[in-house]
C-alpha positions as CSV (number, residue, x, y, z in Angstrom):
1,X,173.6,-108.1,-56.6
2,X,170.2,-106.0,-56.9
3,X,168.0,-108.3,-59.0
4,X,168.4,-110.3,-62.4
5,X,166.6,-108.1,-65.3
6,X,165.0,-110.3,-67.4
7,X,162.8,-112.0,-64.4
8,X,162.7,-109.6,-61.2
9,X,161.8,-111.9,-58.1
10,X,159.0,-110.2,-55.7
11,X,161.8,-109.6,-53.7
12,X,163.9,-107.9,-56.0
13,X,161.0,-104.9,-56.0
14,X,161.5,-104.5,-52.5
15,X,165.4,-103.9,-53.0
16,X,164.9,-101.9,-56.1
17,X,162.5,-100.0,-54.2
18,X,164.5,-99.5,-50.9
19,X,168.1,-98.8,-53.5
20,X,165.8,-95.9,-55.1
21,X,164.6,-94.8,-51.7
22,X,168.6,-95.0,-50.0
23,X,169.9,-92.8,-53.5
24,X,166.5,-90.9,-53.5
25,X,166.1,-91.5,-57.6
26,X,163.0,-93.1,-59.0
27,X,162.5,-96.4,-59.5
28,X,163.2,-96.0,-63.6
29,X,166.6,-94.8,-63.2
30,X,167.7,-97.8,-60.9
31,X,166.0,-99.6,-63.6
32,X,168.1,-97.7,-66.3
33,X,171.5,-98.5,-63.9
34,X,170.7,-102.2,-64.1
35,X,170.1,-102.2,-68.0
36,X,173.4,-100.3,-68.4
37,X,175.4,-101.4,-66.0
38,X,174.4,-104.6,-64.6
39,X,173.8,-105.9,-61.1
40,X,176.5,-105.4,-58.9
41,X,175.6,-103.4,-56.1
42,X,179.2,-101.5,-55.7
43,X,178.8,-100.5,-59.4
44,X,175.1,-99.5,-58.9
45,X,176.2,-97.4,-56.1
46,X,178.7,-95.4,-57.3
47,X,176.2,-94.7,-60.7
48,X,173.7,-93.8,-58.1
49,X,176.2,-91.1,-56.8
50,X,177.1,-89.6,-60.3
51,X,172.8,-89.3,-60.9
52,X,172.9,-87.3,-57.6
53,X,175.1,-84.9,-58.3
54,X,174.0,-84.1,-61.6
55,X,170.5,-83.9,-60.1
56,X,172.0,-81.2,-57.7
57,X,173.5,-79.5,-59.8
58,X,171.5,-78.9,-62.1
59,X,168.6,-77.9,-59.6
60,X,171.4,-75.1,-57.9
């Protein structure tokens, strides 16, 4: 579990921060994962993936 939405915890910005840093997205699309896919980390991670390669290949 990353964080719960509505009311982040001060330590929930250090995981969103460090997921963002691990996927290398920013820190509004691990926002935008939450919002649309909740907070499951295995879900999150695989959504974090699929950004990825879009991002590289659209930058080829």
């Amino acid at each position: 579990m990353i964080c719960d939405v509505g009311r982040p915890s001060s330590g929930d910005h250090y995981e969103i921060r460090d997921f963002a840093h691990e996927f290398d997205i920013a820190l509004g699309q691990v926002h935008d994962l939450i919002r649309r896919h909740g907070d499951d980390r295995a879900t999150l991670e695989r959504e974090a993936r699929k950004l990825k390669r879009i991002s590289r290949s659209t930058n080829a």
